[in-house]
C-alpha positions, 0 to 999 in steps of 0.5 A: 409943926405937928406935921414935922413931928409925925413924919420924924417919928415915923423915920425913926421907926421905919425899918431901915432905921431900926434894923440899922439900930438892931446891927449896931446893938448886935455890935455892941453886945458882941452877936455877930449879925453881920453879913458874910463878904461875898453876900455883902458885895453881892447886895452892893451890887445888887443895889447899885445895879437896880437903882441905876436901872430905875432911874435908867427907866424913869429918864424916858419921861424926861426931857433934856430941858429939863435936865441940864441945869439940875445936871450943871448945879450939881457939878458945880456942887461936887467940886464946891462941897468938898473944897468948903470941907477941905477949909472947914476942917482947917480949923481942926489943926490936928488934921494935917492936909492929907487926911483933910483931902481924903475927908473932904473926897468921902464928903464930897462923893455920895453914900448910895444907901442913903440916897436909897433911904431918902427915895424910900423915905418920900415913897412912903410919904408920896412925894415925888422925885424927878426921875433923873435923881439917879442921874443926879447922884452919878455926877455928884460921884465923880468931881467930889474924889477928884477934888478932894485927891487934889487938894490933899495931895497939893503939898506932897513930895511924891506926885499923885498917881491920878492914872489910877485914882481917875481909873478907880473912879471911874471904872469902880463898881460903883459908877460903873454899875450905876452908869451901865443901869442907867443906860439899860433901863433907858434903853431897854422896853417897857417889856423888858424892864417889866420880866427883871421889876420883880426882882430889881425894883420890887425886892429893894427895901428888903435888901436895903434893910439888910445892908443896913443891918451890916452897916450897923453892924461896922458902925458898933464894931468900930465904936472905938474908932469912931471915939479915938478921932474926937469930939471936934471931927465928930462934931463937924461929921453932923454940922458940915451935913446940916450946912451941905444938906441945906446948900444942896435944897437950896440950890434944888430949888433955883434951878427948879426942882420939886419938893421931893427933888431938892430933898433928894439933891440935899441928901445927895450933898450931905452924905458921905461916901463909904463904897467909892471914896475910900477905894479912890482915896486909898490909890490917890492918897495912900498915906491919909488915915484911911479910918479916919475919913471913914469913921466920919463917914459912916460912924457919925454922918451916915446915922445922923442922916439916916434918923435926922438928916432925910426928914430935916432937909425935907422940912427945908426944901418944902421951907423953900418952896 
């Protein structure tokens, strides 16, 4: 118990927690700390990009025995996550099925910095993780939007333009990037993956805590919104990642993975996506309440996780285990 004590208490004062607190509280008293457009896209892109080539460098090591069966689990978890949302959220009778779809694509899909959180979390506290949960991450990307889409769009009069929904899942920043730096670290040498360290690898935290910073920033700024969706979608943007998270520790864990490795694909099935989801969501169900769904998920579930989400499913998983 006094383990999970310490390791709560120093996620809640790390910096990617605080600063996330400071930007919220700039919000809140009307300092405007956030970042400019351009620079944000910049370190979106900057993160996407050097996170891929990471996970890229480290797949080098691993063996594809000993990736299939995390790589088939998490398939299979991308189109189960957001069709339990889907339902769930059937008990919230003022949300009609468009708007469920487009919440269940946001939940279904993955929140890059949070899945940054995480790694940095088990860095700091020396666990370790495979060196395909970039990988993990990609797959999860994918089947959640396209599910979510689906489910939402099943009674609409007009038919889905799925054309340009697959195209803006596919070829957004957010796989493209992650899917290309996947394959240069893979393929790139020791050498060169060495000369671009400095400034990928090294200078991630301080880009992270700037982005959070901004998301901060949206989450206070947005406050209202946040309220005017209700206690009830509120309440499910903590309690439906609770029972996510925990599905995807578990599931980490049967097909075999570490400590650090579970946590990992818990947090991947607990976020909620505020980069990908909404572009994709916006071609594919254009008259969902876009706010709705990104309120959730950035206003209720990315806090949740970022202070209590990533140390609970790390107490899962070593349950688990």
């Amino acid at each position: 118990m006094s383990n999970s004590w310490s390791l709560a208490s120093a996620n809640l004062t790390s910096v990617a927690v605080l600063v996330f607190v400071l930007g919220f509280i700039g919000a809140r008293i009307k300092s405007d700390v956030r970042i400019p457009e351009p620079i944000y896209q910049m370190i979106s892109i900057y993160l996407l990009f050097g996170i891929g080539l990471k996970g890229g460098h480290a797949l080098k090591s691993v063996t594809a025995d000993s990736f299939v069966k995390p790589a088939l689990a998490t398939l299979a978890l991308g189109i189960a996550i957001p069709v339990t949302a889907f339902y769930v959220l059937k008990l919230i009778r003022k949300v009609n099925d468009m708007d469920r779809g487009a919440i269940a694509a946001h939940y279904g899909s993955t929140s890059l910095v949070t899945f940054s959180a995480a790694l940095l979390y088990l860095d700091n506290s020396k666990i370790h993780v495979e060196g395909f949960a970039t990988a993990l991450l990609t797959l999860l990307e994918i089947p959640g939007v396209v599910v979510g889409v689906y489910l939402g769009s099943r009674k609409l009069q007009q038919e889905v333009q799925w054309g340009k929904t697959l195209q803006e899942v596919l070829t957004g920043k957010t796989v493209l990037l992650l899917v290309g730096g996947l394959a240069i670290g893979a393929t790139t040498t020791q050498a060169g993956f060495l000369k671009v360290t400095p400034f990928f690898i090294d200078l991630q935290s301080g880009f992270l805590a700037l982005f959070l910073l901004h998301l901060g920033y949206l989450a206070g700024s947005n406050w209202g919104e946040i309220r005017k969706v209700g206690a009830s979608v509120a309440l499910f943007g903590i309690i439906f990642p609770i029972g996510a998270g925990t599905l995807g520790v578990s599931v980490g864990h049967w097909v075999g993975l570490s400590i650090g490795g579970a946590t990992i694909l818990g947090v991947l099935c607990a976020s909620g996506s505020y980069i990908a989801a909404p572009a994709a969501v916006s071609v594919g169900l254009p008259k969902a309440n876009a706010s709705l769904a990104l309120m959730s998920s950035i206003g209720v579930t990315f806090p949740f996780n970022l202070i209590v989400g990533i140390p609970l499913y790390l107490e899962i998983a070593k349950a688990f285990h």
